[in-house]
C-alpha positions in Angstrom: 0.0 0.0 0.0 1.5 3.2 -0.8 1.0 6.6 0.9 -1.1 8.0 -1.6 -3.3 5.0 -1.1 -3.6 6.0 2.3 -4.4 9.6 1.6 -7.5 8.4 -0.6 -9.0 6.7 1.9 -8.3 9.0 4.9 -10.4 11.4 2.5 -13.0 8.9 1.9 -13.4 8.2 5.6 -13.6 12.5 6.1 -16.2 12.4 3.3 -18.2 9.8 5.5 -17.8 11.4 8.1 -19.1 14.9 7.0 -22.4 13.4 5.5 -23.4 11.2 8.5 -26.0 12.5 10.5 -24.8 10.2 13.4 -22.1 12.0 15.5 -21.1 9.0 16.9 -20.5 7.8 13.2 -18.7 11.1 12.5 -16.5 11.0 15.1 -15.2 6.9 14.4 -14.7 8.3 10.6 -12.5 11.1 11.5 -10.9 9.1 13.9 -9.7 6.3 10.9 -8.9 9.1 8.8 -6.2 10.4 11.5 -5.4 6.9 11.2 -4.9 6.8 7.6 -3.0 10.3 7.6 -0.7 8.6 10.6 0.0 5.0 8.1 0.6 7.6 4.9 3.2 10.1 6.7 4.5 6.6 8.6 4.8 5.3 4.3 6.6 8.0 3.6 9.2 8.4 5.8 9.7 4.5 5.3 10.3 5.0 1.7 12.5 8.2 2.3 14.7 6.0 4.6 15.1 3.5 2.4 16.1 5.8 -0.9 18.7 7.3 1.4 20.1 4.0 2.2 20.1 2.7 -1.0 21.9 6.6 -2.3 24.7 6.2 0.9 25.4 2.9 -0.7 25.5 4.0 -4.1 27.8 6.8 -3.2 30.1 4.4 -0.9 30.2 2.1 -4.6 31.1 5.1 -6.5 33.8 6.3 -4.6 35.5 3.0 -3.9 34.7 3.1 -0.2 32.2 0.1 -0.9 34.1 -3.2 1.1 33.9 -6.7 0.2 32.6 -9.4 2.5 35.0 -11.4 4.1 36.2 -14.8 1.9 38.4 -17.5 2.7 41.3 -16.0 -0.6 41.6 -12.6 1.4 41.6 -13.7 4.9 44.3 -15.7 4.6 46.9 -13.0 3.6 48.8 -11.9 6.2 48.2 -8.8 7.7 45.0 -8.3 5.2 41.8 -6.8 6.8 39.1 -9.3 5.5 36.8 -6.7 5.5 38.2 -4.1 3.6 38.8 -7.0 0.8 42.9 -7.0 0.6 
């Protein structure tokens, strides 16, 4: 489900709200749709994290600060850091 997703029905649920004549019904919509606006921001920030994760490791590839994983051929030359790949 995406953020906008959430938007859309947070405004759906407002739209309910606004055209019950039940104030109990009113309030229980309004209160989903602060629900909905809470999951779509919560989306968002998700996805934001996860771009500037995958951009820091972009960047650490393109200027050669990316490290290999540890493998049998480098750990076993002397004085090699295994995790920096010599």
């Amino acid at each position: 489900m995406t953020d906008q997703e959430c938007r859309q029905r947070a405004y759906e649920c407002v739209r309910l709200s606004q055209s019950s004549p039940d104030p109990r019904v009113r309030d229980k919509f309004a209160a989903l749709a602060k629900t909905w606006i809470t999951l779509a921001a919560d989306i968002e920030r998700s996805a934001a994290a996860q771009r500037a994760d995958r951009s820091r490791g972009q960047a650490g590839r393109l200027k050669g600060t990316w490290t290999s994983p540890p493998t049998e051929a480098n750990a076993s030359i002397p004085g090699a850091s295994p995790a920096l790949g010599h």
